[in-house]
DRENTORKOL-3810 file (N, C-alpha, C; in nm, 4 decimals):
REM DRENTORKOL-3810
@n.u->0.0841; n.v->-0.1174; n.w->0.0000; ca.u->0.0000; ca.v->0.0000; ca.w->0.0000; c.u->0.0886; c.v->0.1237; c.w->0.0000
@n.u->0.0321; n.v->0.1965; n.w->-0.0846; ca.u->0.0900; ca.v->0.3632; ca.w->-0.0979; c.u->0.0740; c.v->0.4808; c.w->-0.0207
@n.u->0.1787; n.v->0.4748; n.w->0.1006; ca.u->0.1150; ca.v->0.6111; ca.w->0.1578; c.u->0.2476; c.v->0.6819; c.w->0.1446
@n.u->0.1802; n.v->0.7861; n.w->0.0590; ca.u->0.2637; ca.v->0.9282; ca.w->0.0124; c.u->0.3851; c.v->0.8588; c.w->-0.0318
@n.u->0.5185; n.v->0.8976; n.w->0.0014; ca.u->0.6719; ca.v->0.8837; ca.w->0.0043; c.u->0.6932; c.v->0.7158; c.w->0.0946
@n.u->0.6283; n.v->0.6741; n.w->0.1188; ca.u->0.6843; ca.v->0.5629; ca.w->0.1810; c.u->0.5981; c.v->0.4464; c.w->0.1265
@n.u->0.6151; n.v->0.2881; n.w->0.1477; ca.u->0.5336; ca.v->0.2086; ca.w->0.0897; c.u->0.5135; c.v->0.0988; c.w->0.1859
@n.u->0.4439; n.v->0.0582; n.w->0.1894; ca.u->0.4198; ca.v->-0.0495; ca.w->0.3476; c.u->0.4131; c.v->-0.1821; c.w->0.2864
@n.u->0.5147; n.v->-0.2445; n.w->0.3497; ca.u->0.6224; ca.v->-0.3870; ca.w->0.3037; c.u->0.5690; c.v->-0.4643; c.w->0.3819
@n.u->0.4929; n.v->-0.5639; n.w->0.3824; ca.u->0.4426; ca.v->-0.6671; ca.w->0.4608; c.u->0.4773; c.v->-0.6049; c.w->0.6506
@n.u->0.3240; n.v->-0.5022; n.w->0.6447; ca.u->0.3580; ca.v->-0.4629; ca.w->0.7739; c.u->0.4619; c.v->-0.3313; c.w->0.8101
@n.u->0.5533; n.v->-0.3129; n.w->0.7239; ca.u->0.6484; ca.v->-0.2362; ca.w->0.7605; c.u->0.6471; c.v->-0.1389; c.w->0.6639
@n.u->0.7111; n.v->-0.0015; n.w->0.7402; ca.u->0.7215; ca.v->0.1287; ca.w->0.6532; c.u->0.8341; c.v->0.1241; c.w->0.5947
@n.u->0.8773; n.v->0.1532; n.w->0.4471; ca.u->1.0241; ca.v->0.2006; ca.w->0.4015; c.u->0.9766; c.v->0.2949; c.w->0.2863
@n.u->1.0706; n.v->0.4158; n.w->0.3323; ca.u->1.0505; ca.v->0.5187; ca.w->0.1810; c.u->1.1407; c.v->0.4983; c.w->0.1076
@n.u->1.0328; n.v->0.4901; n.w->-0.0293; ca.u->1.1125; ca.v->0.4286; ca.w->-0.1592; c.u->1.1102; c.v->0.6125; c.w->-0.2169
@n.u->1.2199; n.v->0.5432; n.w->-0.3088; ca.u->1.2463; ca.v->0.6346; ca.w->-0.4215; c.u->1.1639; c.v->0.6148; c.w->-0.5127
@n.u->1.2302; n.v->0.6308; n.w->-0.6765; ca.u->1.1993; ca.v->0.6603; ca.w->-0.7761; c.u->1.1709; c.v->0.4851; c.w->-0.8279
@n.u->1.3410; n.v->0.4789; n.w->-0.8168; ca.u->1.4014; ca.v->0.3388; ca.w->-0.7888; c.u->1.3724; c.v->0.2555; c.w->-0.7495
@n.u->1.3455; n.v->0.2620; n.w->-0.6049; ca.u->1.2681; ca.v->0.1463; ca.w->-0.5081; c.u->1.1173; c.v->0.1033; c.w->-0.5263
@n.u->1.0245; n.v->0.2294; n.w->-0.5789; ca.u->0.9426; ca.v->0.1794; ca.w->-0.6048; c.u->0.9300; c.v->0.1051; c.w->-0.7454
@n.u->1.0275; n.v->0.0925; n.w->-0.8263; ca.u->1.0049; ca.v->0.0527; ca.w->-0.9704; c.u->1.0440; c.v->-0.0962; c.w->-0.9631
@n.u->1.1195; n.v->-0.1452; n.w->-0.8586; ca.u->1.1701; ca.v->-0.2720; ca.w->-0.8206; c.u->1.0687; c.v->-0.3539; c.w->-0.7359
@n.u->0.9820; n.v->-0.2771; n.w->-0.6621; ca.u->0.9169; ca.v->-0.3506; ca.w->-0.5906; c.u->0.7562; c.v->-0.3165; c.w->-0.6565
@n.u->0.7290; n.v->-0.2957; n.w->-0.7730; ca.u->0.6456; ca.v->-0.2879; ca.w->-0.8858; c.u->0.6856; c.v->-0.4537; c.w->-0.9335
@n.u->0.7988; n.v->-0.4705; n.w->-0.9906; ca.u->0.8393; ca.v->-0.6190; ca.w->-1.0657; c.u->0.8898; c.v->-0.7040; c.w->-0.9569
@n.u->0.8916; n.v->-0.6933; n.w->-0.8349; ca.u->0.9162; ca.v->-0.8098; ca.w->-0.7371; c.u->1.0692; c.v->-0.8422; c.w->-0.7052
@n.u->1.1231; n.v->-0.7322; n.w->-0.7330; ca.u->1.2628; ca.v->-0.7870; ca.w->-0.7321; c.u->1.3083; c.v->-0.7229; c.w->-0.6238
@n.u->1.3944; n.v->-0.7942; n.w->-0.5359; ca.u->1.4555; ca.v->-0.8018; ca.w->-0.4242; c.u->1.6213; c.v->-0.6628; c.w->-0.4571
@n.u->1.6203; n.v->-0.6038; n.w->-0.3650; ca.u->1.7617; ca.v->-0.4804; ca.w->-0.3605; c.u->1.8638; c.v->-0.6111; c.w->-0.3752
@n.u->1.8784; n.v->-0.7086; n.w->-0.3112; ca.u->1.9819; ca.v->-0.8106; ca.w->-0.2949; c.u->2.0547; c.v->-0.8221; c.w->-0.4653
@n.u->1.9249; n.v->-0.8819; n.w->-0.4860; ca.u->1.9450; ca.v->-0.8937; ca.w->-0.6718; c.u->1.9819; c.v->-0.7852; c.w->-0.6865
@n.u->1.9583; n.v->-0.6555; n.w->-0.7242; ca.u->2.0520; ca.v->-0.5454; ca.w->-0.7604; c.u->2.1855; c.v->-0.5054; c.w->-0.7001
@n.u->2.1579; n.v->-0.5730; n.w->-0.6239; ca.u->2.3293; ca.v->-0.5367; ca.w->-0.5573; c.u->2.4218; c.v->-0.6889; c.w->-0.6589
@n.u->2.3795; n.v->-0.7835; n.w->-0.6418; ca.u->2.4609; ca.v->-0.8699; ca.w->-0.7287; c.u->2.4917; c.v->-0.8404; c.w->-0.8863
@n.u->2.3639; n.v->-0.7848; n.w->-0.9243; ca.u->2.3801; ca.v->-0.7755; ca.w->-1.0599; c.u->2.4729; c.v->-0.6562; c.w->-1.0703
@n.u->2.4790; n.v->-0.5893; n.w->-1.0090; ca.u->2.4939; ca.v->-0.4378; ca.w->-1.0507; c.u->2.6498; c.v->-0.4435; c.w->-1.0197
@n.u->2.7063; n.v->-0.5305; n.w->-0.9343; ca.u->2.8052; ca.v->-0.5015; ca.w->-0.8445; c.u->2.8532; c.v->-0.3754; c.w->-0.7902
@n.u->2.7199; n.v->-0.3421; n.w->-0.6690; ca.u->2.7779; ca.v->-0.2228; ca.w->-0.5975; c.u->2.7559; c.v->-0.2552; c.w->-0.4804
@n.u->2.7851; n.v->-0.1365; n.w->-0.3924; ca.u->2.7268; ca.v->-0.1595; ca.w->-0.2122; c.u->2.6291; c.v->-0.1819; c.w->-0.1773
@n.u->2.5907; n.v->-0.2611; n.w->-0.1020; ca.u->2.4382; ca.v->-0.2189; ca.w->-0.0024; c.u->2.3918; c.v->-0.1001; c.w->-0.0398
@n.u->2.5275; n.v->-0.0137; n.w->0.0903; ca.u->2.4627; ca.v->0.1173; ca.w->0.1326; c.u->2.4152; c.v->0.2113; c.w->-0.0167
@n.u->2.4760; n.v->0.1686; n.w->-0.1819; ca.u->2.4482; ca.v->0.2131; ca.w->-0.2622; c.u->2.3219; c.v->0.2413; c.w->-0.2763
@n.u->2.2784; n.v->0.1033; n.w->-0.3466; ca.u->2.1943; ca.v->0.0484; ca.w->-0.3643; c.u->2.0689; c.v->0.0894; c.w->-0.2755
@n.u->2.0983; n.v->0.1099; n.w->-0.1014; ca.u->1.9799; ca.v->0.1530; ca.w->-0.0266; c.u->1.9709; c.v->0.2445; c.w->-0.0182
@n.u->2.0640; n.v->0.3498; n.w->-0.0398; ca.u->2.0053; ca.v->0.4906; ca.w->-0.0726; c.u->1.9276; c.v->0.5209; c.w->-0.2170
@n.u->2.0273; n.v->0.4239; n.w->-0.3343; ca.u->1.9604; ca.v->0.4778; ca.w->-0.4521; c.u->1.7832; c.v->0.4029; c.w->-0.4601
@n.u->1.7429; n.v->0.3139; n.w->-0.3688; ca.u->1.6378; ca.v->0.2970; ca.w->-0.3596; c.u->1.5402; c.v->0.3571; c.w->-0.2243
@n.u->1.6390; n.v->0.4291; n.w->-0.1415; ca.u->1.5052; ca.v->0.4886; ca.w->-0.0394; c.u->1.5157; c.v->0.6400; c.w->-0.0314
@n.u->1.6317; n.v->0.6930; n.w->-0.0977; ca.u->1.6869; ca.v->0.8556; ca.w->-0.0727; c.u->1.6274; c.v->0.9363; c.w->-0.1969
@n.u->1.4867; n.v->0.9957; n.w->-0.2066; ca.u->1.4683; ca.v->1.0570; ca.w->-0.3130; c.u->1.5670; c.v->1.1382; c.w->-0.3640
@n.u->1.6680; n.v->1.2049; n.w->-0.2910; ca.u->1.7726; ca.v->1.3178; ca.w->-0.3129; c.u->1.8720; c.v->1.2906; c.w->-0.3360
@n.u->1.9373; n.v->1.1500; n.w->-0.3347; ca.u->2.0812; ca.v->1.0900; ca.w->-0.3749; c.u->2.0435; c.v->1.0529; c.w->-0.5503
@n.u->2.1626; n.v->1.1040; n.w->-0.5711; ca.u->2.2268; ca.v->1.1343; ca.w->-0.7215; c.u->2.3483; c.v->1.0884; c.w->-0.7142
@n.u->2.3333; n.v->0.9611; n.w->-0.8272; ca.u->2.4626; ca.v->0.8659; ca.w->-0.7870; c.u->2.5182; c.v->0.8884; c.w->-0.9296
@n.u->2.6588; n.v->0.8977; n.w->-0.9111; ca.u->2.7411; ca.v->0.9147; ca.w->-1.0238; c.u->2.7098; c.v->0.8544; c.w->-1.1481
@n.u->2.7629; n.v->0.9195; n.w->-1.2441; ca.u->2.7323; ca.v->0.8544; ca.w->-1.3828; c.u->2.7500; c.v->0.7055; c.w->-1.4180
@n.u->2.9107; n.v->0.6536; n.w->-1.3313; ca.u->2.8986; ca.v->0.5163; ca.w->-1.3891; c.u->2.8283; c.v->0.4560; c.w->-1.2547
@n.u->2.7810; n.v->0.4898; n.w->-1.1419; ca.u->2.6765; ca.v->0.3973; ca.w->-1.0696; c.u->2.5502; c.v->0.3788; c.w->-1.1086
@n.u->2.5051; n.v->0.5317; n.w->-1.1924; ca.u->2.4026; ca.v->0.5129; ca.w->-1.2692; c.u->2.3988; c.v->0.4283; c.w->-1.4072
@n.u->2.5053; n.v->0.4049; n.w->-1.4519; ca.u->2.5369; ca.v->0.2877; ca.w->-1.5743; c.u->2.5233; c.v->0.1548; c.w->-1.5113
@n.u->2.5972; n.v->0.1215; n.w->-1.4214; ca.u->2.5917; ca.v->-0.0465; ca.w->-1.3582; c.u->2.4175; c.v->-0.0406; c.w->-1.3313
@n.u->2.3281; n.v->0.0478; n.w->-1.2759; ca.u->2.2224; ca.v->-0.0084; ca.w->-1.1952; c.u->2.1337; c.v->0.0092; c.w->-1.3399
@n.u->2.1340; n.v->0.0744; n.w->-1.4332; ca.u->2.0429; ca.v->0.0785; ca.w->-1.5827; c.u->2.0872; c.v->-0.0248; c.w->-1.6480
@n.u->2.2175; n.v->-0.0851; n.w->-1.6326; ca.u->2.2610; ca.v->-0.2100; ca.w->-1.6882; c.u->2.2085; c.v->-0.3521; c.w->-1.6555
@n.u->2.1913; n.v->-0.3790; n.w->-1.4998; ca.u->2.1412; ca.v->-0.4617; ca.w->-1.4278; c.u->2.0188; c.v->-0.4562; c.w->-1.4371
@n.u->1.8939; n.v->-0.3326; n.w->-1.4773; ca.u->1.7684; ca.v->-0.3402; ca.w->-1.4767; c.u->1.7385; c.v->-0.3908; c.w->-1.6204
@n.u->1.8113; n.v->-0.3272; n.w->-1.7470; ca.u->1.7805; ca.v->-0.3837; ca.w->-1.8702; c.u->1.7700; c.v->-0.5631; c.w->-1.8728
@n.u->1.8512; n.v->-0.5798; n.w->-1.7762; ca.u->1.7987; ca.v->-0.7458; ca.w->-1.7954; c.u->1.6603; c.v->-0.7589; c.w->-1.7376
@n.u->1.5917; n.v->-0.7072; n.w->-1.7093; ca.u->1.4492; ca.v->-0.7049; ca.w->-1.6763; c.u->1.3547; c.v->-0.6288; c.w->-1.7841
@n.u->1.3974; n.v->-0.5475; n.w->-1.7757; ca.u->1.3052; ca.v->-0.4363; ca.w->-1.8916; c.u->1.4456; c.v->-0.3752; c.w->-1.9882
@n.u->1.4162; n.v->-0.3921; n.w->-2.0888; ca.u->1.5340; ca.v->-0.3241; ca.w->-2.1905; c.u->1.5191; c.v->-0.1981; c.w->-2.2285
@n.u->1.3850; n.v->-0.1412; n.w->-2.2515; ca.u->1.3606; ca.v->-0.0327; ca.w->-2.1983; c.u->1.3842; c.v->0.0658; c.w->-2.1011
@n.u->1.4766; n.v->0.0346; n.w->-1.9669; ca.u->1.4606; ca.v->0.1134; ca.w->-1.8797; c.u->1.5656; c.v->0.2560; c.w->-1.8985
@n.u->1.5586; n.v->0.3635; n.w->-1.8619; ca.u->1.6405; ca.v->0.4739; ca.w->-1.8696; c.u->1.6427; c.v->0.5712; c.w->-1.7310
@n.u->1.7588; n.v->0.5831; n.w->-1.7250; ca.u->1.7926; ca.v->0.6553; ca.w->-1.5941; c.u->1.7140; c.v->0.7836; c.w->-1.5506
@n.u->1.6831; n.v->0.8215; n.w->-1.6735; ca.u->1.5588; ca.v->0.9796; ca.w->-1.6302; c.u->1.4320; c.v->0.9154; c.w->-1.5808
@n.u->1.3827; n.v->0.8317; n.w->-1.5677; ca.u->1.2855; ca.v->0.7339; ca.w->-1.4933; c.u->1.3292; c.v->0.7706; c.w->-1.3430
@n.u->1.4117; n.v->0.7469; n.w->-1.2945; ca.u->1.4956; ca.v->0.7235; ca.w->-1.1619; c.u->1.5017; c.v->0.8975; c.w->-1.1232
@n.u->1.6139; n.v->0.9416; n.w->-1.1905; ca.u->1.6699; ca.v->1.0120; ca.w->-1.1530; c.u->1.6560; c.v->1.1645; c.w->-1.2515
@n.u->1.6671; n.v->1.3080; n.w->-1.2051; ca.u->1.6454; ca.v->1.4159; ca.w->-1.3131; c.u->1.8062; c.v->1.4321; c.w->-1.3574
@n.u->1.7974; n.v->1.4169; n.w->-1.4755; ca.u->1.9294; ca.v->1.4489; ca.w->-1.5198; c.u->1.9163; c.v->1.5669; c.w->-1.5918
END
């Protein structure tokens, strides 16, 4: 369920991003993006709960890289204002 900036996870509050909510739209676990993508956690959990983190150009390449294997379509202005 959708309330405002945050999204309620079996019971629990976490505010998603742009990001976070587009992953947990297709069911996919941050874990999986951290493998695919090969970056940090802490990356990865900001670029999915920090509306205001703006992650460098090539972190934004690994995580549009790792989502195209899901949607080939996807583009970083989705996520993020460039």
């Amino acid at each position: 369920m959708l309330i405002g900036r945050v999204i309620k996870v079996f019971g629990l509050e976490k505010p998603r991003a742009p990001l976070g909510k587009w992953i947990d739209r297709r069911g996919i676990k941050q874990e999986w993006l951290i493998k695919k993508s090969k970056l940090g956690r802490n990356t990865i959990t900001w670029a999915c709960s920090d509306r205001d983190y703006m992650p460098s150009g090539k972190t934004m390449q690994k995580i549009i890289k790792a989502l195209r294997e899901v949607d080939p379509s996807v583009r970083a202005d989705q996520f993020w204002d460039l």
